[in-house]
C-alpha positions in Angstrom: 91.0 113.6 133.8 87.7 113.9 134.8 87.4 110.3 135.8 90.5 109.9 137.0 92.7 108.2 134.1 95.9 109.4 132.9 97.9 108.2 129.1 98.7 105.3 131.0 95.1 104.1 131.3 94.2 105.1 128.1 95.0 107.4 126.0 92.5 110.2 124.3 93.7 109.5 121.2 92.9 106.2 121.1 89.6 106.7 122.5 89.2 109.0 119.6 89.7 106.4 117.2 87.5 103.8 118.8 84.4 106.5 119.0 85.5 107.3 115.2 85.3 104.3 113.9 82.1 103.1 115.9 80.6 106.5 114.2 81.1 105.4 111.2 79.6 102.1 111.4 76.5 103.9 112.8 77.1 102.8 115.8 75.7 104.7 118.8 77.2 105.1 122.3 74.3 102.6 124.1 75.3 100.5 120.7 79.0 100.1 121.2 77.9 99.8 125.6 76.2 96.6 124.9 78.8 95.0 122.9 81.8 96.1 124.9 83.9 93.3 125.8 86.6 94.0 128.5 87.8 96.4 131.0 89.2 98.7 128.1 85.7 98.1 126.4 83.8 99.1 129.1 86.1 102.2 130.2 85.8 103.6 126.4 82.1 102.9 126.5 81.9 105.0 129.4 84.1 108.1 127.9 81.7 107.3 124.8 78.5 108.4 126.8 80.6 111.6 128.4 81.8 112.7 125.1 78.5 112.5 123.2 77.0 114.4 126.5 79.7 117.5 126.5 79.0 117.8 122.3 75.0 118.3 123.1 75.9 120.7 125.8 78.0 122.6 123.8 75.8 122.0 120.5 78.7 120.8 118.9 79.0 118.4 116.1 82.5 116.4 115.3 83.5 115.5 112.3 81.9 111.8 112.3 78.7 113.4 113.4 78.7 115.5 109.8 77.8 112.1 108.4 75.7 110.7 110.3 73.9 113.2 111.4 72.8 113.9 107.9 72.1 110.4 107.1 69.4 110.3 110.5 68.2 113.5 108.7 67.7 112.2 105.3 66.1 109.0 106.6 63.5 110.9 108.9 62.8 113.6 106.7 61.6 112.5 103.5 60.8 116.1 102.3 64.5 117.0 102.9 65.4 113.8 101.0 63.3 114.5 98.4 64.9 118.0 98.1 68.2 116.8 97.8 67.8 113.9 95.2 66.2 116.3 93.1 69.2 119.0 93.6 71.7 116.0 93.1 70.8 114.5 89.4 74.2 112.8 88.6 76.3 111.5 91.5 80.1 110.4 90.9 82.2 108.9 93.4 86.1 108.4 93.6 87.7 105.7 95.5 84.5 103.8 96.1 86.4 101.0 97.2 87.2 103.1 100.4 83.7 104.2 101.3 82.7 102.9 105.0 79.2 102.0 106.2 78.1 106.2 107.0 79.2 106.7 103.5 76.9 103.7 101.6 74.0 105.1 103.6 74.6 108.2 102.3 74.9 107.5 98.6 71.9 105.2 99.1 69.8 108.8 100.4 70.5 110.8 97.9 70.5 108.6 94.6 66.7 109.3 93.1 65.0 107.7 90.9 67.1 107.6 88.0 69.8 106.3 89.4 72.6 108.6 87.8 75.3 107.4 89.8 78.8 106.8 88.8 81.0 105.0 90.7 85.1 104.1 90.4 87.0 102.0 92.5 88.9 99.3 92.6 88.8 96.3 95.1 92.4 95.3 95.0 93.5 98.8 95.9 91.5 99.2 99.7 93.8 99.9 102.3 91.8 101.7 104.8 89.7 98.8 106.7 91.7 99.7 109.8 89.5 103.2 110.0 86.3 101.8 108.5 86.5 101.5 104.7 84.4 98.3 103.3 85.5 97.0 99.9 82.1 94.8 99.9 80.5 97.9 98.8 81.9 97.9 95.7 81.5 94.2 95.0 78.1 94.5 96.5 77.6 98.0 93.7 75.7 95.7 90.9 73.5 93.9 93.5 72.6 96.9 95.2 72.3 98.6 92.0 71.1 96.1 89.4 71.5 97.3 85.7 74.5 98.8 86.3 77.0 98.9 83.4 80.7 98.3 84.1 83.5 99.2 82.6 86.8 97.6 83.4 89.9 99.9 83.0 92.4 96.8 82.7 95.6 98.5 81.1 98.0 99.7 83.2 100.8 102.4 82.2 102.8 102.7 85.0 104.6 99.2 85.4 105.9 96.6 83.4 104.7 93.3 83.3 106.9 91.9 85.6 105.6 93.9 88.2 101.8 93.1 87.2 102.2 89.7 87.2 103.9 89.2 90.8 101.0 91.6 91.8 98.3 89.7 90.2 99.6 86.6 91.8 99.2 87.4 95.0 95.8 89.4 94.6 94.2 86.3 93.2 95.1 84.7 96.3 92.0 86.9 97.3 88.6 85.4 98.2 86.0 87.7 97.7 87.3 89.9 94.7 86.3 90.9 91.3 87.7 89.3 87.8 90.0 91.4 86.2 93.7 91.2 84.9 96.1 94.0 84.4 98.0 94.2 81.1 100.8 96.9 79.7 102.5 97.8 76.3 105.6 98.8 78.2 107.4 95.3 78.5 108.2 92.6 80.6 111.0 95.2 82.2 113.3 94.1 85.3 112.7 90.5 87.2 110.9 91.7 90.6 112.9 91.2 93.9 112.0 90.1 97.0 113.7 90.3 100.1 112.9 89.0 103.4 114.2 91.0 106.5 113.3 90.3 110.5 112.2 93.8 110.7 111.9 97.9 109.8 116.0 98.0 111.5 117.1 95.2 109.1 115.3 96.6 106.3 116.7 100.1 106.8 120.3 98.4 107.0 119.7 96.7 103.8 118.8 99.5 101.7 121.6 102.0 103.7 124.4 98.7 102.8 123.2 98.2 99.4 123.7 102.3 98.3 127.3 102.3 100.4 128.2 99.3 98.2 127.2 101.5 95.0 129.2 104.8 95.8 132.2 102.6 97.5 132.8 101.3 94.3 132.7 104.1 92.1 129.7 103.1 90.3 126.9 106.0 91.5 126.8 109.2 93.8 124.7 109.4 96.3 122.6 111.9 95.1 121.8 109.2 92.3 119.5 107.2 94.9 116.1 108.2 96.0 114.0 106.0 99.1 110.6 106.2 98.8 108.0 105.1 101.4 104.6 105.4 102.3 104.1 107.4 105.1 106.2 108.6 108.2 104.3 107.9 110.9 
């Protein structure tokens, strides 16, 4: 409001995000400036600046700056890094293949000398590059990390084959990815289905057609059928 743009210019949300995810690449306000591209670019690189300006003034940190203000910390204080590898002596992480760039720097502070650190993670499984997470860290783990043992948990005891095998196909389509294969004991199971629709409307239809067709007939209720989706956003 202050500089006179409404949800139709931009909206704070988004904003938000953009200054989020720039965070956690490390990315400053005068670094984001020089490599805005665009009106929209620009306009956020602007709001960037103000926003960083009102959180000195108020001494207030946001959640981003939790990370990275402690990694600037550990990096110019080597007596405070010091004092926290020592606290720290074995270091697990969950989900590794979701860590962003403000996380890796992080883990890279506070692992000492001995090099406890445990780490699982799968790359086939990332799904959160669209608010910073970097699978390379975990293929990069045994580079940055040399001597590492791994251990590859390759049995699976949630689907049948079927399923693992029309998931392996298209994960090996992959590039960059590590060399592992899924296997169960629970059977080869149902033949997997795949249905192409034009969109979310025609999907919805599908599924709404298919359990009519079901309880028209006689053959279930509808309380028998359960839709399950990812998120409702």
């Amino acid at each position: 409001k202050a500089r006179g743009l409404t949800d139709k210019d931009i909206k704070p949300r988004a904003v938000l995000s953009v200054i989020s995810n720039a965070k956690n690449e490390m990315r400053s306000a005068e670094d984001f400036s020089m490599s805005a591209r665009g009106p929209r670019e620009q306009k956020i690189a602007e709001l960037f600046f103000a926003y960083e300006k009102a959180l000195k003034e108020a001494a207030a940190l946001d959640f981003d700056d939790l990370l990275t203000k402690t990694v600037e910390l550990l990096q110019n204080s080597p007596e405070i890094r010091q004092k926290w590898q020592r606290q720290f002596e074995h270091i697990l992480i969950d989900e590794y293949q979701d860590t962003n760039a403000v996380q890796y720097a992080l883990i890279k502070l506070l692992v000492n000398e001995r090099r406890n650190l445990c780490v699982v993670g799968d790359d086939a499984q990332s799904i959160y590059s669209f608010r910073g997470a970097d699978y390379t860290n975990i293929l990069n783990f045994e580079h940055d990390f040399p001597g590492t043992t791994v251990v590859k948990l390759e049995q699976n005891y949630r689907s049948t084959s079927s399923i693992l095998e029309a998931a392996h196909n298209v994960i090996t389509k992959n590039t960059e990815r590590t060399d592992k294969k899924l296997w169960t004991n629970l059977g080869p199971g149902n033949p997997v289905e795949i249905q192409a629709v034009y969109d979310e409307a025609e999907e919805a239809y599908s599924v709404a057609s298919r359990i009519s067709a079901q309880v028209s007939i006689g053959a279930r209720n509808y309380g028998d059928f359960a839709v399950l989706y990812r998120m409702n956003a």
